[in-house]
C-alpha positions, -999 to +999 in steps of 0.1 A: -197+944-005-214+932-038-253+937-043-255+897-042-235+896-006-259+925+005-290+907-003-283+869+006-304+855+030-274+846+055-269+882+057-302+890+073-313+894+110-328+858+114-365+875+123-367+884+089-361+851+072-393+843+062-391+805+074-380+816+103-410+837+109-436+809+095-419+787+123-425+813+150-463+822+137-471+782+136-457+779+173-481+809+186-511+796+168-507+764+183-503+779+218-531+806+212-553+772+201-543+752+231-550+782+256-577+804+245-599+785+221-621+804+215-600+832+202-578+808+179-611+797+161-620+836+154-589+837+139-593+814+109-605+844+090-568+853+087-560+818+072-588+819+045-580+855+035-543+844+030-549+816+007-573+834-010-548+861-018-526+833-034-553+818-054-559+848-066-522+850-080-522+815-095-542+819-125-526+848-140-492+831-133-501+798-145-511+814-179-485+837-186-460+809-177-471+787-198-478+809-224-446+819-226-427+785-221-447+770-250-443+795-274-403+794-268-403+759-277-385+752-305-407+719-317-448+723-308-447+685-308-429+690-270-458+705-258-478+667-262-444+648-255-443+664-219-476+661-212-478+623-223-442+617-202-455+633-170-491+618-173-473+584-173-446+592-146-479+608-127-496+575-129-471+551-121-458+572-090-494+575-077-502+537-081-470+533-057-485+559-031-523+534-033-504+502-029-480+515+003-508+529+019-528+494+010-498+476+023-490+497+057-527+491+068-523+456+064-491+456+087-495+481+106-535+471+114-543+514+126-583+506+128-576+471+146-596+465+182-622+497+176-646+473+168-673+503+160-707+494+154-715+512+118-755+514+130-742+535+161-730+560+139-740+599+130-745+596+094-758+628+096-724+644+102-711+630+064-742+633+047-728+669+029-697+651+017-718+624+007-740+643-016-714+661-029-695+634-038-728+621-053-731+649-076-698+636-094-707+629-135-675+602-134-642+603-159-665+620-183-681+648-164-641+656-150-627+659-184-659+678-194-653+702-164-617+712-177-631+728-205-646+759-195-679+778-208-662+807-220-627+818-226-627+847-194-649+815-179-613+798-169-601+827-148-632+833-128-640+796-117-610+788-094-599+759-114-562+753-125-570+730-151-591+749-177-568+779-172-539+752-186-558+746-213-566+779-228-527+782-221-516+757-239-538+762-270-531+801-264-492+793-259-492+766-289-511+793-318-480+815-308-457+793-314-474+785-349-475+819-356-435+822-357-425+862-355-453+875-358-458+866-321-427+881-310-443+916-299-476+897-278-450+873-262-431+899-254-458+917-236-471+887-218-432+884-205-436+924-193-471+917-177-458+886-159-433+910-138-457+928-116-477+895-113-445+884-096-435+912-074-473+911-065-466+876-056-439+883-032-459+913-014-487+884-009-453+860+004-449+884+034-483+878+044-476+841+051-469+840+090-503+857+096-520+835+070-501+802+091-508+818+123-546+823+119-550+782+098-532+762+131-548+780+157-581+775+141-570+739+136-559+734+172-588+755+185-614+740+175-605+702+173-581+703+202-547+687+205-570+659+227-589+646+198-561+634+180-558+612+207-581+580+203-572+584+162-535+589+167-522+554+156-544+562+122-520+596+121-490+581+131-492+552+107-501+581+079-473+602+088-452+575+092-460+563+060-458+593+041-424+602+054-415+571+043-427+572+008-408+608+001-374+598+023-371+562+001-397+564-027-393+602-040-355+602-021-345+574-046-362+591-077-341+620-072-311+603-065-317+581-098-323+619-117-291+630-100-297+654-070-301+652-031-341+652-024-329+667+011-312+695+000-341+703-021-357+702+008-342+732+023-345+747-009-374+752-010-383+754+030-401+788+030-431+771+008-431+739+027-438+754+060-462+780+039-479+744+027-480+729+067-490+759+080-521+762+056-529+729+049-530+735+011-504+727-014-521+753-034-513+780-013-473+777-026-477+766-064-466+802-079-438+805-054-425+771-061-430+776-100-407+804-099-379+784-077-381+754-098-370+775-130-340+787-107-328+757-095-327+747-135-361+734-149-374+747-180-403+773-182-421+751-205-420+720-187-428+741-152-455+751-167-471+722-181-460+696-153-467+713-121-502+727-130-513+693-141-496+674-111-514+698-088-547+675-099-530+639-116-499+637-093-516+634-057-489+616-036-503+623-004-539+621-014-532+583-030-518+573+002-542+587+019-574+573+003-565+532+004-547+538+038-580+555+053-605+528+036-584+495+051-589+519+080-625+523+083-630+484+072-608+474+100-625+495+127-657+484+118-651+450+116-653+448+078-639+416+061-624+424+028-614+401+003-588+403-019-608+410-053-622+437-028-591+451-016-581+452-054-613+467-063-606+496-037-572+503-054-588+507-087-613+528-078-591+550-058-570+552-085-599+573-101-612+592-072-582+607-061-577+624-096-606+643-086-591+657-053-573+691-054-546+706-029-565+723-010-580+710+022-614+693+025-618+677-012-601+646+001-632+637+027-656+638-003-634+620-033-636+595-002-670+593+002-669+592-035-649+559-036-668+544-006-701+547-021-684+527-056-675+504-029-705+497-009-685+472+018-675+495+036-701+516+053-703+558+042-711+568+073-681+552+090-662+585+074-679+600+108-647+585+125-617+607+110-635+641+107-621+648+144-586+646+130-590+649+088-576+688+092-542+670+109-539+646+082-547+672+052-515+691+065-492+661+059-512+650+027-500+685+010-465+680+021-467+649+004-485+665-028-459+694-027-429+673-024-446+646-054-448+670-074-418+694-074-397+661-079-422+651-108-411+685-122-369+678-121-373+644-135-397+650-165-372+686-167-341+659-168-363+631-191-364+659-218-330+671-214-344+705-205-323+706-168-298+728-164-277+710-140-249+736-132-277+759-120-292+732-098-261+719-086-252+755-076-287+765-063-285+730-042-251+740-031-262+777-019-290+753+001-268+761+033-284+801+032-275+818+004-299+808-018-308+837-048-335+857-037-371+872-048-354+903-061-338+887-086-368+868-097-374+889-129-339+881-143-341+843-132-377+838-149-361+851-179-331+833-177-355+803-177-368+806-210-332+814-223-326+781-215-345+763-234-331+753-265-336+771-297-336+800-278-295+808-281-298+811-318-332+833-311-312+856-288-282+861-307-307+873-339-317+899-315-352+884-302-350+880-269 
């Protein structure tokens, strides 16, 4: 038997497939909820702690990744091509996601016959988000807040975009340099090793981190409160699974691959994602599978970063869907100047969301109080089920933006499509595993071009 056969993932005792253990530690949490509630909510520690862990991971990886990718590119000038193709593809995807979600609450009518008295209503209950939200300084203030106070600033605040930036501008004065860089880059390709093996050590931890977020989740909100708002989380469901089955499904056929076997591709972060309710909580995991299945380092590293906070699917769905919502339950008449007002504004506010559950309640109080129509306080009416909806909004994020990653990967001919075809084809359980993650990061970067010449001249 070959070291590949030995180590395939169809070759292991299903209990320790790491899906299959997410599944099992999602069904126990929601038993535990259902059953002893009061346990399940002392258990949200365990969640927390999990995602923390990754966090923790994602600025280093993000940096050295795109250091790395950047300074292997042949032509510097990519570096602003990518960003200006994905930026586009990021905006006209997420315009799609407003108007569905605009257009399903206008056929599907989810706040229709609540007929909710906004003076009856706690306002106390969203007056946090509402200050928070309040505290936003606009377009300006988010593009000042990318740029960090100091250099070591970037890595300490929590935020992906300033560490992107100092990676870029790190990754791009390497590339200038020609060389002369060759003995840093190298080093930053050493360090980014252990970052990874870390990385998996933190993986196995991801049933206990899913396990301790859905019983919290089911604990303390109950599987009984999502039902007086279930036709608002069936419609959003509905209509997310939509969007990614014909929206994203079609976008990936058009780029050349089956969105549903990249679906089981990359399963194990998917359930990671629903378990957690953050799309943040897979981003270094996924960065690593997306240079397997073919994608560049350089554009992984510059495209799934900045989708994380320009490229949310789920969240643009989400915010217009939500807002028709709360207009129809409390009886509030829009017009259609209105309506297009709300798409506008939303298609600001949910830039300023990030993946990880909770930002979404106050970029919406954020848009409501631009569009004072619709009462603030009426948000009072989804926080019961906001923690349900936040698990299939990072789905949506995850799924946006992994496919965002392919396309802008096949727009700049950087795809290698014999890898994806055969990762895609291995989709069945014998997908290449962590251990080999080293050699496949690596491999990566050898693909992009320029590099060939670079190895056989002995630098790489």
């Amino acid at each position: 038997m070959t070291h590949k056969q030995r180590h395939k993932p169809g070759h292991k005792p299903l209990y320790k497939v790491l899906y299959f253990q997410v599944i099992v530690a999602i069904v126990i949490g929601v038993a535990v909820g259902h059953f002893l509630p009061d346990a399940a909510i002392a258990m949200k520690p365990l969640g927390d702690a999990f995602i923390k862990l990754v966090r923790m991971m994602i600025a280093p990886v993000i940096f050295c990744t795109v250091v790395t990718g950047i300074a292997g590119m042949s032509d510097i000038r990519k570096v602003g091509r990518v960003g200006g193709k994905a930026l586009l593809y990021f905006e006209v995807v997420s315009t799609l996601g407003l108007a569905i979600g605009l257009l399903a609450a206008h056929v599907l009518k989810p706040g229709a016959g609540f007929n909710v008295n906004p003076a009856t209503l706690d306002a106390s209950a969203v007056s946090s988000y509402a200050a928070q939200a309040a505290h936003g300084d606009g377009v300006a203030g988010f593009f000042m807040h990318v740029i960090p106070d100091t250099f070591v600033g970037a890595f300490t605040q929590g935020d992906i975009l300033p560490v992107l930036l100092i990676a870029i501008l790190f990754g791009s004065a390497l590339a200038m340099m020609g060389e002369s860089a060759r003995p840093l880059i190298d080093l930053i390709e050493l360090l980014s090793k252990p970052l990874f093996r870390m990385l998996r050590i933190i993986s196995g931890l991801a049933p206990i981190g899913a396990f301790g977020a859905i019983a919290f989740t089911i604990g303390r909100y109950g599987i009984a409160s999502l039902l007086p708002m279930m036709k608002l989380v069936a419609t959003f469901y509905l209509v997310a699974f939509l969007f990614i089955s014909c929206g994203l499904g079609l976008i990936a056929r058009a780029c050349g691959f089956s969105l549903w076997r990249f679906v089981v591709y990359i399963k194990d972060e998917l359930l990671i994602v629903l378990g957690t309710s953050s799309s943040e909580a897979a981003l270094p995991q996924l960065m690593e599978k997306l240079e397997r299945l073919g994608c560049s380092r350089g554009v992984v590293g510059l495209v799934v970063p900045t989708g994380y906070s320009f490229n949310l699917d789920g969240n643009s769905i989400y915010m217009t869907l939500v807002v028709l919502f709360l207009a129809q339950a409390t009886n509030t008449h829009l017009t259609m100047v209105q309506e297009i007002t709300v798409l506008a504004v939303t298609m600001l506010t949910s830039k300023g969301a990030t993946g990880v559950s909770g930002a979404a309640i106050i970029t919406l109080a954020a848009s409501l109080s631009v569009i004072p129509i619709v009462p603030v306080s009426s948000i009072v009416l989804i926080l019961g089920v906001e923690r349900f909806m936040s698990e299939c909004r990072a789905l949506t994020n995850t799924m946006g933006n992994c496919v965002a990653t392919i396309v802008i990967a096949a727009w700049e001919k950087e795809l290698d499509r014999d890898a994806m075809k055969a990762a895609l084809a291995r989709t069945g359980g014998a997908v290449i595993v962590a251990q080999d993650s080293e050699a496949a990061m690596l491999a990566g970067i050898n693909r992009e071009p320029g590099n060939e010449a670079r190895r056989s001249a002995g630098r790489y």
